[in-house]
N, C-alpha and C positions, 0 to 999 in steps of 0.2 A: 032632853039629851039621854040621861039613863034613868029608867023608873024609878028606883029609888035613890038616886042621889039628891043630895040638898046644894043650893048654891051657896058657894065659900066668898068666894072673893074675883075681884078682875082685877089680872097683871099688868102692870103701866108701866111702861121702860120710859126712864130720864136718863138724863146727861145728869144731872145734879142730886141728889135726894133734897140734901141740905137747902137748899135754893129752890126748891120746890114746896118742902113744908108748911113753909108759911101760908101760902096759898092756900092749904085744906087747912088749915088751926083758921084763916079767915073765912070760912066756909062753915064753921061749927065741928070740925073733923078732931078729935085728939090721934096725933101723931106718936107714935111707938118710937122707943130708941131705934136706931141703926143696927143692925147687926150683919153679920159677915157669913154667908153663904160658900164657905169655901169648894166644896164639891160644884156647885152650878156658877160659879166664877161671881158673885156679885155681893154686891149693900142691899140690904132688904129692910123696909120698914113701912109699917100699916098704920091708913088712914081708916078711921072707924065715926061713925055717928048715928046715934039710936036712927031706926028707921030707913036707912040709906045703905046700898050695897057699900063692905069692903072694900077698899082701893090698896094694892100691895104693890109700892112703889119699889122697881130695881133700876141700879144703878151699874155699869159694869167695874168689876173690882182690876182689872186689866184690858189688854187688848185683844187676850183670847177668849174673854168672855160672850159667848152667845148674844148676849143684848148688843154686841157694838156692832153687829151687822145690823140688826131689827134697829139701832136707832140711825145708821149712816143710812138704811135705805128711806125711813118713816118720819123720822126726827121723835119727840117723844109721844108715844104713842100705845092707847091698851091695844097689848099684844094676846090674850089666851084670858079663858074664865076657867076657874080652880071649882070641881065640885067636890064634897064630903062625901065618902063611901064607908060604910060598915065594911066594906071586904075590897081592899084593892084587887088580889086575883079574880075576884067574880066579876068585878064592873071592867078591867081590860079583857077579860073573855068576852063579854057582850061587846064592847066597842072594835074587838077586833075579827067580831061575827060580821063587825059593818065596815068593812076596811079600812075600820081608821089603824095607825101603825103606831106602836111607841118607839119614841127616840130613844130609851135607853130602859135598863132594869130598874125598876123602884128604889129610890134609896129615901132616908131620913132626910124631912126638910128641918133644919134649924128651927128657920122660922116661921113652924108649923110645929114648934114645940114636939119635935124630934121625929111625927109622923112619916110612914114612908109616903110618899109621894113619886107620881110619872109624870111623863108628858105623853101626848097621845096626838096626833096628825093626819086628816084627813085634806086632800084639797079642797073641797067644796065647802069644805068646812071650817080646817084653821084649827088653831093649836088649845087643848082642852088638859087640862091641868088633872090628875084627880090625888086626891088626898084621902087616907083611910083615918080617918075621923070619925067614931062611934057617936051614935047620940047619945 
């Protein structure tokens, strides 16, 4: 996707977190508390297991939350892969060399431990997460 990005994680929209959990803790997964996304309207909590991509399970925290279209139209479903960037402005310039568009300006993900973070949107493509995460 971009040279030097690393992969983060894949976003999973549910109707549940809580009700879902179980399920990755039976799978070998440790499940993260819950935490509250207020800027991007949702519940967020990460599924982790040595050796296994990240799973960042959202929930929508109301009904203007973005996730409740992605799950009325999909049911629950990964929706977008989060990649790690040393430079957020440098990796949306390159992805916006290639017509992908971001849905909004960067802000801090909570729960990304305060990183900023975009979304980025190509059709052919589908919706690409990036996070400025140094190594």
């Amino acid at each position: 996707m971009l040279e030097n990005a690393r992969f983060h994680h894949i976003g999973f929209a549910v109707n549940d977190i809580e009700k879902v959990k179980p399920e990755y803790v039976a799978g070998g997964y440790v499940v993260s508390e819950t935490v509250i996304e207020p800027i991007q309207k949702v519940y967020v909590a990460y599924a982790c297991r040595e050796g296994f991509p990240t799973v960042e399970l959202l929930q929508p925290l109301d009904e203007t939350s973005p996730i409740v279209k992605i799950l009325a139209k999909n049911g629950p479903t990964p929706y977008h892969i989060c990649y790690a960037v040393d430079d957020i402005d440098e990796a949306m310039q390159e992805l916006r060399a290639r017509k992908f568009m971001p849905l909004a300006k960067p802000i801090p993900g909570h729960g990304l431990d305060d990183a900023l973070m975009v979304f980025m949107f190509k059709k052919n493509v589908g919706l690409v997460q990036l996070a400025q995460i140094k190594e």
